[in-house]
Residue frames relative to the residue before (quaternion, step in Angstrom):
aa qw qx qy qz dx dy dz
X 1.0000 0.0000 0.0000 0.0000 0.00 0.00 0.00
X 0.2615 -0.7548 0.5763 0.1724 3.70 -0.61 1.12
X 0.3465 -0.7189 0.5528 0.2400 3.21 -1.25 0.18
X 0.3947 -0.7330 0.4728 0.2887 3.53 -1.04 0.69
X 0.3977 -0.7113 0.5321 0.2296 3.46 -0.63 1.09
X 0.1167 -0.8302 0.5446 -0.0247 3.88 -0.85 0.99
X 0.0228 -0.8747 0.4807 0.0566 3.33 -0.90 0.58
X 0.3326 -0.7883 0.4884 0.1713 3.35 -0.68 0.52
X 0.1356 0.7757 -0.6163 -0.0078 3.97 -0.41 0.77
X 0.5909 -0.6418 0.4680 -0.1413 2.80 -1.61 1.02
X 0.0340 0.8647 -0.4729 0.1660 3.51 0.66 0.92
X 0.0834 -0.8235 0.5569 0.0684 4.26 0.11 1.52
X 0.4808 -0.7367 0.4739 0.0380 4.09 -0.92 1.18
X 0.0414 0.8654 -0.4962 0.0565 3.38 0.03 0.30
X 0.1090 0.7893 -0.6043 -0.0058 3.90 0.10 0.87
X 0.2031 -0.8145 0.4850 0.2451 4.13 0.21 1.00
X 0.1209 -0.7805 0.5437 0.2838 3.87 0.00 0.15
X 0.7491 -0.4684 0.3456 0.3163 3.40 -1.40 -0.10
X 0.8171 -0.2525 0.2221 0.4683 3.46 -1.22 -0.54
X 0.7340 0.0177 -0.0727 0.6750 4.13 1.33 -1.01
X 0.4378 0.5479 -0.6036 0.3793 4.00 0.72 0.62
X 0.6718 -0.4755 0.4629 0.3291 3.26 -1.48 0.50
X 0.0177 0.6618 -0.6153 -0.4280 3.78 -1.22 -0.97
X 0.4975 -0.5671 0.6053 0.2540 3.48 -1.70 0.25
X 0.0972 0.7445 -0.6515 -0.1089 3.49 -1.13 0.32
X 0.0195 -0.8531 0.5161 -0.0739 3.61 -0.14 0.46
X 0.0617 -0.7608 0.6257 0.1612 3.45 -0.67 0.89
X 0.2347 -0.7098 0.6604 0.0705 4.00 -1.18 0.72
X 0.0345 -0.7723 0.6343 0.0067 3.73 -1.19 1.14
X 0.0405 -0.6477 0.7512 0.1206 3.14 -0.60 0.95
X 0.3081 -0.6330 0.7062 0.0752 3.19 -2.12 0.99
X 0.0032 -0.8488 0.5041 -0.1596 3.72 -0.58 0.99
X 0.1226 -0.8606 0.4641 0.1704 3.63 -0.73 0.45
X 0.5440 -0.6560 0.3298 0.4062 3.56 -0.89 0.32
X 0.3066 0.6829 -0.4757 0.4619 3.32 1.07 0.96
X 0.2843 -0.7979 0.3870 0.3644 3.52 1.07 -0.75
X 0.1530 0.6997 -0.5193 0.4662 3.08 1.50 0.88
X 0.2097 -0.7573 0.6181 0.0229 3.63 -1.11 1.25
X 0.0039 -0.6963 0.7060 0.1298 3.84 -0.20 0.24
X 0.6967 -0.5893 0.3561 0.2012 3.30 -1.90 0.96
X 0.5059 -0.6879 0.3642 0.3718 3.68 -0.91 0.84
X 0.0624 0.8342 -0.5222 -0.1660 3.43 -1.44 0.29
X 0.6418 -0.6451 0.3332 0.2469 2.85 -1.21 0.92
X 0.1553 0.8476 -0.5074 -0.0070 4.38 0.46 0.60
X 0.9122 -0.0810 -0.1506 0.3723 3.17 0.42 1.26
X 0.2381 0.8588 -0.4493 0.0633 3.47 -1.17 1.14
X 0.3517 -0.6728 0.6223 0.1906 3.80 -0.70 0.87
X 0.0958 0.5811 -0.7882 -0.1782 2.75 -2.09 -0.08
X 0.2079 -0.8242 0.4817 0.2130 2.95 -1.42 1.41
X 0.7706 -0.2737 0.2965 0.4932 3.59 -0.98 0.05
X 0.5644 -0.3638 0.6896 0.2713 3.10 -1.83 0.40
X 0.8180 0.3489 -0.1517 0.4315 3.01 -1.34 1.01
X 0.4276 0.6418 -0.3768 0.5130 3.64 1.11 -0.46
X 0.2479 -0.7701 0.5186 0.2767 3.78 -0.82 1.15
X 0.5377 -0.4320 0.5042 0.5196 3.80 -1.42 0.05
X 0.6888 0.4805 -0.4200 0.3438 3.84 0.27 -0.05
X 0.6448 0.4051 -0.3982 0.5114 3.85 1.54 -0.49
X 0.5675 0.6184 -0.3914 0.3773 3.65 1.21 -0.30
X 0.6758 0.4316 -0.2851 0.5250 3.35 0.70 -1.24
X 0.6093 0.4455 -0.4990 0.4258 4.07 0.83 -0.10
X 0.6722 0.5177 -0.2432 0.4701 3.79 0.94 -0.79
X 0.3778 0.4650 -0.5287 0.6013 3.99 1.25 -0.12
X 0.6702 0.6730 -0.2503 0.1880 3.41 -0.02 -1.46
X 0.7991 0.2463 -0.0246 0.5478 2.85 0.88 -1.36
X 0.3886 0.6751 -0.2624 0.5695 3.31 1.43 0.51
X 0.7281 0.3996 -0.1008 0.5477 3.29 1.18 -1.33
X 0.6526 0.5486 -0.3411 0.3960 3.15 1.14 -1.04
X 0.6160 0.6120 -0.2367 0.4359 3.66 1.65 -1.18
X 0.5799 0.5813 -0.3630 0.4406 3.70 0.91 -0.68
């Protein structure tokens, strides 16, 4: 009996808001085998940061987000 080899990819969201809109960051795994069998996306994890949050504390939190994956 063979085993099916599976993989999991990872796919990181990024919705920047404006000047008082929130942003979204959201990371989505889809889990899939080399069978070409697709299994269904999910969503494991998301923040929103404050309004008001600069594009410099965001881009440090992608970061460290990315750095975790």
């Amino acid at each position: 009996m063979s085993k099916k080899r599976r993989e999991i990819g990872y796919y990181l969201g990024v919705d920047v808001g404006q000047a008082l809109e929130p942003t979204a960051l959201a990371i989505v795994a889809r889990d899939y085998d080399h069978d070409g069998e697709d299994y269904p996306l999910e969503c494991s994890y998301f923040q929103e940061l404050p309004g008001g949050t600069t594009y410099p504390a965001v881009a440090a939190r992608l970061s460290g987000i990315e750095k975790a994956l």
